[in-house]
C-alpha positions as CSV (number, residue, x, y, z in Angstrom):
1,X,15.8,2.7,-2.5
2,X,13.2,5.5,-3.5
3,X,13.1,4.7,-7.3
4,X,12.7,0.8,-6.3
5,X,9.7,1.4,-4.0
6,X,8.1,3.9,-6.9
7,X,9.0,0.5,-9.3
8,X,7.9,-2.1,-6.6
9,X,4.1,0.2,-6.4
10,X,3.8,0.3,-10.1
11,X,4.3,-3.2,-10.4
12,X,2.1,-3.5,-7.9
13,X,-0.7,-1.7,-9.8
14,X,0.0,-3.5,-12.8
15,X,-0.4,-6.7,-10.9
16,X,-3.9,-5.4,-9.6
17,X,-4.8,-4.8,-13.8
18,X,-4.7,-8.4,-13.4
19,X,-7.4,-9.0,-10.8
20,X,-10.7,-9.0,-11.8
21,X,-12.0,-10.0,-8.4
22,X,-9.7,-6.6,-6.7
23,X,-10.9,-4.5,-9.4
24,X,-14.4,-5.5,-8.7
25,X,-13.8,-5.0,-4.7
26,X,-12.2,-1.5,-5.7
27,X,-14.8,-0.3,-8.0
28,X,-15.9,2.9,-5.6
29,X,-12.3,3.6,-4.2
30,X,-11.3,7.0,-6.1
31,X,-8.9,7.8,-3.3
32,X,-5.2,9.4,-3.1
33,X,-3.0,7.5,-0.9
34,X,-0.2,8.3,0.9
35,X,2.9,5.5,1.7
36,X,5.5,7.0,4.3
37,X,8.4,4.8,4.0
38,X,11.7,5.8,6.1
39,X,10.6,9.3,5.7
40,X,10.0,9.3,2.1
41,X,6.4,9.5,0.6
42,X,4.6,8.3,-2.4
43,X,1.4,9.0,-3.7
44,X,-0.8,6.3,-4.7
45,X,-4.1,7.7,-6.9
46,X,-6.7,5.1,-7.5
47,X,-9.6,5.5,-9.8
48,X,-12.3,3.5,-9.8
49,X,-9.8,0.4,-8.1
50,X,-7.2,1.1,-10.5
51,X,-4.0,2.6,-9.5
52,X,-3.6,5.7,-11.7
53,X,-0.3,6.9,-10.9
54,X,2.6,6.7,-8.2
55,X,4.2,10.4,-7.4
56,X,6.7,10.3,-5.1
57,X,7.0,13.5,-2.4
58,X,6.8,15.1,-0.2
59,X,4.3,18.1,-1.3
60,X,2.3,19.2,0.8
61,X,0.5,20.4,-2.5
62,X,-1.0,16.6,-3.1
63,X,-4.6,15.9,-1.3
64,X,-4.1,12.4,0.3
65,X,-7.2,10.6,2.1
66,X,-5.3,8.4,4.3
67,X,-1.3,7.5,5.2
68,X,0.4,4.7,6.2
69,X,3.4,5.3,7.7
70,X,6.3,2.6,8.3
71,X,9.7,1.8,8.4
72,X,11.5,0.2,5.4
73,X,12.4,-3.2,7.7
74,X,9.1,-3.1,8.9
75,X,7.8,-3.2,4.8
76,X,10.2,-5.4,3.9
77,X,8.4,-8.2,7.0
78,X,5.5,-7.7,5.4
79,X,6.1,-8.0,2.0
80,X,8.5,-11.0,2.8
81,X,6.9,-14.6,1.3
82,X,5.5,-16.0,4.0
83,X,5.4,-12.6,6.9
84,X,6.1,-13.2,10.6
85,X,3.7,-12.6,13.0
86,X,2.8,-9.1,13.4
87,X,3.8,-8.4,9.9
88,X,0.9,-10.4,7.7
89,X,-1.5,-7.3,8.0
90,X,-1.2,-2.9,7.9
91,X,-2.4,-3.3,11.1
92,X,0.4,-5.2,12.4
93,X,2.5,-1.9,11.5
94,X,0.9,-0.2,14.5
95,X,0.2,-2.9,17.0
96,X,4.0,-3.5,16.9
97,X,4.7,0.4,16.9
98,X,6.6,0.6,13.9
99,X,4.0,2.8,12.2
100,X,1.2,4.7,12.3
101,X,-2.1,4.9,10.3
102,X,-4.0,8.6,9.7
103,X,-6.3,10.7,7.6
104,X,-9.9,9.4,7.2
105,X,-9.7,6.1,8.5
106,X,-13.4,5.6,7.4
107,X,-12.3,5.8,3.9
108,X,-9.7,3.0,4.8
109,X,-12.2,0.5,6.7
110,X,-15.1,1.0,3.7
111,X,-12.5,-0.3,1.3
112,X,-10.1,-2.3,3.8
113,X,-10.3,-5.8,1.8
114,X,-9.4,-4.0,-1.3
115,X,-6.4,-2.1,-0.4
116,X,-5.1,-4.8,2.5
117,X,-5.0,-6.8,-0.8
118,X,-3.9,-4.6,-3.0
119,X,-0.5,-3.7,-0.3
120,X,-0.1,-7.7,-0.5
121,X,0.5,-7.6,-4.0
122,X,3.8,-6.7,-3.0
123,X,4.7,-9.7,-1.5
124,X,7.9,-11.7,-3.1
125,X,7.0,-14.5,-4.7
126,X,8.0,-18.0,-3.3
127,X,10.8,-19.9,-4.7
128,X,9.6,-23.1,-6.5
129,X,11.0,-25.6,-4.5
């Protein structure tokens, strides 16, 4: 399932490419990222709203700003179509207790819109009906 996340955040990033109104809201966010999920990390590096490169951990060598850390079910809520409640926002990670949000969490809420969109990128895709 590791390899898959590192796919699922590049896509992700390649998906943001194609957002002129993300790269726009992203344009100061030169950040390194931390994603905890079930224990394993990846390393998200922005630069100037564009996602640079996914490394997956752990290193305690990599500088990260802010983490999010979650469970894979919990992920897996969120990213779903259409999420349950609870599981449409980051926040709902905490508020529900299946994660936990640290680092500089000043960094997070100057660029909040931009990185609560760019995590919904990852979102499954509705099937046409």
């Amino acid at each position: 399932m590791t390899s898959d996340l590192r796919v699922r955040f590049e896509d992700m990033g390649r998906k943001l490419a194609e957002k002129p109104h993300l790269k726009r809201l992203g344009a100061l966010f030169s950040e390194t990222v931390l994603i905890e999920i079930d224990g394993n990390e990846y390393y998200l590096a922005f630069h100037r709203g564009e996602l640079e490169r996914v490394t997956e951990g752990p290193s305690r060598q990599t500088p990260w700003r802010f983490a999010i850390r979650t469970d894979g079910e919990a992920l897996g809520k969120f990213w779903a179509p259409v999420p349950e409640p609870s599981f449409h926002d980051i926040f709902g990670f905490v508020k529900t207790g299946r994660g936990r949000i640290e680092g500089d969490i000043l960094v997070l809420v100057k660029n909040l819109r931009f990185f609560k969109e760019f995590m919904a990128l990852g979102r499954q895709e509705e099937a046409a009906a």
